[in-house]
N, C-alpha and C positions, 0 to 999 in steps of 0.2 A: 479685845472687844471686836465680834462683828457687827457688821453693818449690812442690811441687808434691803434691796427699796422696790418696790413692788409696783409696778406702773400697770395701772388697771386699764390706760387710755393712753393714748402718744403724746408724747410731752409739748410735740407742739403740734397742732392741727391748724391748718390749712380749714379755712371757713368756706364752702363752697357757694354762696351767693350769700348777698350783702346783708349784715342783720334789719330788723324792722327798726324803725325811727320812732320815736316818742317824742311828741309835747308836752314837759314839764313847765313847771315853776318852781322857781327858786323858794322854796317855804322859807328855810334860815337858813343864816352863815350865824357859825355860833365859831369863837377861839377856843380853840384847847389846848396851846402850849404856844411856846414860844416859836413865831413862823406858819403855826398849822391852825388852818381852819378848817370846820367840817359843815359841809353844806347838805342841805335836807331837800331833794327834790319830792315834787306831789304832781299827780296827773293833774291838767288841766281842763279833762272833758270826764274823766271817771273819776272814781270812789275806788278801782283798784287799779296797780300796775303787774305788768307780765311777772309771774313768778321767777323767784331765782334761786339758786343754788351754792350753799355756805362755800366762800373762793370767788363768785363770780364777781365779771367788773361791767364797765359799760366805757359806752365811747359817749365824752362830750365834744358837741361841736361849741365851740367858744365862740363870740363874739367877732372877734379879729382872724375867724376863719380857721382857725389852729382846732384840730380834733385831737383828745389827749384820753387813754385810759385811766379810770380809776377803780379801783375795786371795791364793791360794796360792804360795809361792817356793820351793817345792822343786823340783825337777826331774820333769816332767810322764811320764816313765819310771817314779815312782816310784808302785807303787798299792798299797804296806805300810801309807802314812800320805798324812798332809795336816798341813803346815805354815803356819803363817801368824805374820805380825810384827804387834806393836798397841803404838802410842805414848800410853802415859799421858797424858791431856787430863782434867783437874781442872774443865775449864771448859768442858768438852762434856755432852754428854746423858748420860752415864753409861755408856757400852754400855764404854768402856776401860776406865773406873774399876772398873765389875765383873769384866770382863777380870783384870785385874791384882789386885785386890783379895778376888777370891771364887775362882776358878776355880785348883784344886790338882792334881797328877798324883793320877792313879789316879778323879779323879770325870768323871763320864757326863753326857755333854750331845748334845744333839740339833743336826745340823748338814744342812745342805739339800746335796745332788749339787753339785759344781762346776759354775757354768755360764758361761760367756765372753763379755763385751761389750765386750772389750779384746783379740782376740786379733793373734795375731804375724801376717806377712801368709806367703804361701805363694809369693807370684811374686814378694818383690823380689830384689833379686839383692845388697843391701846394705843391713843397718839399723844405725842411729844411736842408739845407747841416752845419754838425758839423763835424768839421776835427780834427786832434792833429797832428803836428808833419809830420811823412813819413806819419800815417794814411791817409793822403790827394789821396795819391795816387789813389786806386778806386773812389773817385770823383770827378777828373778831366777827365774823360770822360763823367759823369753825367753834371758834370757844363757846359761843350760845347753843353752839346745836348740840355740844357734846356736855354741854351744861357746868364746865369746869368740873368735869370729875378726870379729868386726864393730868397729869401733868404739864404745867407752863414756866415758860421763863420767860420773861419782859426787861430788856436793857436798853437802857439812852445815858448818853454821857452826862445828862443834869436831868434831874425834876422833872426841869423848866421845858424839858425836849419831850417829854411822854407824852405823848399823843391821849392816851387813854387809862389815866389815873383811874377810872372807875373801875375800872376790870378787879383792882382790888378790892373793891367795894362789893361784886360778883359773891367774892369769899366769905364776904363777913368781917372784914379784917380793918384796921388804921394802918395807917404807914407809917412809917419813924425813919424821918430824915437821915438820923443817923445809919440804921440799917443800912448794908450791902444786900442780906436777903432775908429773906421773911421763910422760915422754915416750914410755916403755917399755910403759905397757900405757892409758894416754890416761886413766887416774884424775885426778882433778882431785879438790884438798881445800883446805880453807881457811878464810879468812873473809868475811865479806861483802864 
């Protein structure tokens, strides 16, 4: 088998002056699994926010001063809001814990323009989405855009750790606990 990987852009870019800052609010923090919550920012002076690009993330400045990246999953048509997923890490720098533990609907924080160092490619003709876990997070903007006709695979070691059960739902599909993988829409779940 080869393997072949095509970098349209430099894998990592060097940002030449500092992105633009935005005033959101926290619209909702909704749970979606065990540890991850998904928060829905909304402008607080417009009706749209800065366009983004299926990949892209943002920087939040947190409360307790900690700036942390998250990458957007909502559908990159969408410029009402900016969503983003964050797995409670007890044993990380904090940027989660304040996430999850400080941050309420209805309160204002400052979040930087989307910007892309992950983006989807434009000339392939077929992509292959491999997820683990929160990893899913950057592509779920990819999979909306490509509308799941590509092939996906989504793994977490429980259920209870899928971030984004719906993505089945994308298909058409139920899920069956017992399944390892669903042949029907290329979900793959399990255990280690």
């Amino acid at each position: 088998m080869n393997a072949v990987a095509v970098h349209e852009a430099p894998l990592v870019r060097q940002d030449s002056i500092a992105p633009l800052k935005l005033q959101v609010r926290v619209q909702s923090v909704s749970h979606l699994a065990d540890d991850i919550n998904a928060f829905e920012f909304v402008s607080v002076d417009s009706d749209t926010l800065p366009a983004f690009t299926p990949g892209s993330h943002i920087d939040v400045h947190l409360p307790n001063g900690a700036i942390r990246q998250y990458s957007l999953c909502n559908p990159s048509t969408e410029r009402h809001r900016y969503v983003i997923a964050v797995l409670r890490d007890p044993l990380g720098r904090g940027g989660s814990v304040a996430m999850h533990d400080v941050l309420r609907a209805g309160q204002v924080v400052t979040v930087s323009a989307p910007r892309n160092h992950f983006a989807l490619s434009n000339s392939a003709t077929r992509h292959i989405f491999i997820a683990g876990g929160i990893g899913i997070t950057p592509l779920m903007s990819m999979i909306a855009e490509v509308a799941l006709t590509q092939d996906f695979c989504y793994r977490a070691a429980a259920v209870a750790s899928c971030s984004f059960l719906p993505v089945r739902m994308l298909a058409g599909t139920t899920y069956d606990e017992a399944a390892q993988h669903d042949n029907t829409t290329g979900i793959d779940r399990g255990g280690r």
